[in-house]
C-alpha positions in Angstrom: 22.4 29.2 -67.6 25.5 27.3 -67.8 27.8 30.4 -68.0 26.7 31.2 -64.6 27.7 27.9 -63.2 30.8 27.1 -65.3 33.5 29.8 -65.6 35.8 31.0 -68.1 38.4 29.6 -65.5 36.6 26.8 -64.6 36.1 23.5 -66.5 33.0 21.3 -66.3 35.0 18.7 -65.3 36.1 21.4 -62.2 32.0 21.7 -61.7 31.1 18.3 -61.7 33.7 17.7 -59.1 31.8 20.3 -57.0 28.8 17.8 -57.1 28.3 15.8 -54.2 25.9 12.7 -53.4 23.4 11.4 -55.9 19.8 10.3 -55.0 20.8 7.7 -52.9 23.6 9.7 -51.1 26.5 8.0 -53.8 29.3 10.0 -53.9 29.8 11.0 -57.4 33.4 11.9 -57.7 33.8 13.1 -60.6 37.9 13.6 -60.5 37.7 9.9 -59.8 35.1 8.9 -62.4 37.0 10.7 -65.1 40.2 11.1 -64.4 42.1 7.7 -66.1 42.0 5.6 -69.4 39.2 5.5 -71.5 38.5 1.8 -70.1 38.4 2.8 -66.9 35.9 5.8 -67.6 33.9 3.4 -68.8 34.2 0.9 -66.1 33.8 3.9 -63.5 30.3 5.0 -65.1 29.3 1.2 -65.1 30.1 0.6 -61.7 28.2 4.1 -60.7 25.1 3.3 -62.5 25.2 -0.4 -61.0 25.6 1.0 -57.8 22.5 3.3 -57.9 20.1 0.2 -58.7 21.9 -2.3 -56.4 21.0 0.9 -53.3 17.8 1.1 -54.6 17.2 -3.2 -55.3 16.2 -2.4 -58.7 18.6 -4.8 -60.0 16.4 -6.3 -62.2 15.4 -2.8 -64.3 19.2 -3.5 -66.0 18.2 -6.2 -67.4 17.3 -5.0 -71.2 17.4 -6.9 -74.2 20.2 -4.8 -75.7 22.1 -4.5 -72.0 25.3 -5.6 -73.5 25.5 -2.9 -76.9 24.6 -0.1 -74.4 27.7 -1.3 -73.0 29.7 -1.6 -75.4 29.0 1.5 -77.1 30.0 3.5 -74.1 26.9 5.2 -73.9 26.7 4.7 -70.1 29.4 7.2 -70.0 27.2 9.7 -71.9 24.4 8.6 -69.4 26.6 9.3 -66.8 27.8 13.0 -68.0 24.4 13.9 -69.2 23.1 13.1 -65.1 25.6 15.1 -64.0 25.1 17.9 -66.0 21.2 17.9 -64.7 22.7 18.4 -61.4 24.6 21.3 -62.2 21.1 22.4 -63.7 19.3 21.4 -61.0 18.2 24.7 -59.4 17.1 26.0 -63.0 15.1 23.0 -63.2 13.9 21.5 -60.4 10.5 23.3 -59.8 9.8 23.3 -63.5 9.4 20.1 -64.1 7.9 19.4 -61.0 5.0 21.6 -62.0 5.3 20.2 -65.7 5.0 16.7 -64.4 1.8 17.7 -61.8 0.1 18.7 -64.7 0.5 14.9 -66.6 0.7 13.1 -63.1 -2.3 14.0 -60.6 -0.9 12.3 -57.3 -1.7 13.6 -54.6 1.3 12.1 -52.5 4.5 14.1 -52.7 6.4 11.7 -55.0 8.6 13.8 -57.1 12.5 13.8 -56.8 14.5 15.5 -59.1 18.0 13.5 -58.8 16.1 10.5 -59.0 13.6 11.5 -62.0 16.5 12.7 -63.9 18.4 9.5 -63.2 16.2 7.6 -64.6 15.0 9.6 -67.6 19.1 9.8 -68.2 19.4 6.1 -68.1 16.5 5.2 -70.4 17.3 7.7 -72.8 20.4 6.4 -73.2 19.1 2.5 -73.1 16.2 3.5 -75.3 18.1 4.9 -77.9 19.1 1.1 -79.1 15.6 0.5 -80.9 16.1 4.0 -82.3 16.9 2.8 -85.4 13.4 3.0 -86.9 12.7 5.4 -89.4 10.0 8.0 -89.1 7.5 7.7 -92.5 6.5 11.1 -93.8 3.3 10.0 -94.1 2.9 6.9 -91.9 -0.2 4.3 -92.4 -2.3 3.4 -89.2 0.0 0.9 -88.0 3.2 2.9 -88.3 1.7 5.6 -86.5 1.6 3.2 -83.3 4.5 2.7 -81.0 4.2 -1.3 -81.3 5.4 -1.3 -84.7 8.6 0.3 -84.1 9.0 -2.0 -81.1 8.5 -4.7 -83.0 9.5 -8.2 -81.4 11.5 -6.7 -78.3 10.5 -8.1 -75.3 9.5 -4.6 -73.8 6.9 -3.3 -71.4 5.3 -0.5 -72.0 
């Protein structure tokens, strides 16, 4: 699958340049985002994931307990190479999951976007994988074997 869109000539850096707007018509420039120091990588991915939930006035979805490690750990810049790889994907993927997620999500409404689904499912990976740090019991009891206990005291909405 990937062959076919990256060449032996070609790097994915060269591909993701080739990508366009986002979901909400951001250009993504990829020469831009990734083309300088390490810092301002970093800063670059941070400003394009701000931007996306500033367009969409979901400000207020950034605002997670552990904000500022996700930060600091750079992990925004995986967030932000791990989106754009879904878009190089995206016509390998696109009508899969749309039929997975019809099978888990009876609406009736057309309400799937892929750019936007995979955003988001990039982003909270990514943010998600802070209370990660839980370990799996071979053989749990009842109350390991519910999400709540690995959440523990974060403030987080299920």
């Amino acid at each position: 699958m990937i062959e076919r869109i990256v060449s032996m000539d070609k790097s994915l850096l060269d591909a993701y340049s080739e990508l366009n707007m986002s979901y909400y018509y951001i250009d993504i420039n990829a020469k831009e985002l990734f083309n300088g120091s390490r810092s301002e990588e970093v800063s670059n991915c941070r400003k394009l994931i701000k931007n996306h939930f500033d367009k969409g006035d979901k400000q207020e979805a950034l605002c997670i307990p552990w904000n500022d490690e996700y930060y600091k750990s750079g992990k925004h810049t995986h967030t932000v190479l791990l989106y754009l790889l879904g878009l190089l994907l995206e016509n390998d993927l696109k009508n899969d999951l749309e039929s997975m997620f019809k099978k888990i999500i009876p609406i009736e409404r057309d309400w799937y976007e892929y750019k936007y689904t995979l955003f988001l499912t990039c982003l909270y990976h990514d943010a998600a994988s802070f209370i990660e740090h839980s370990v799996l019991p071979n053989f749990p009891n009842e109350a390991q074997k519910q999400l709540s206990y690995y959440i523990g005291d974060l403030d987080i909405k299920i």
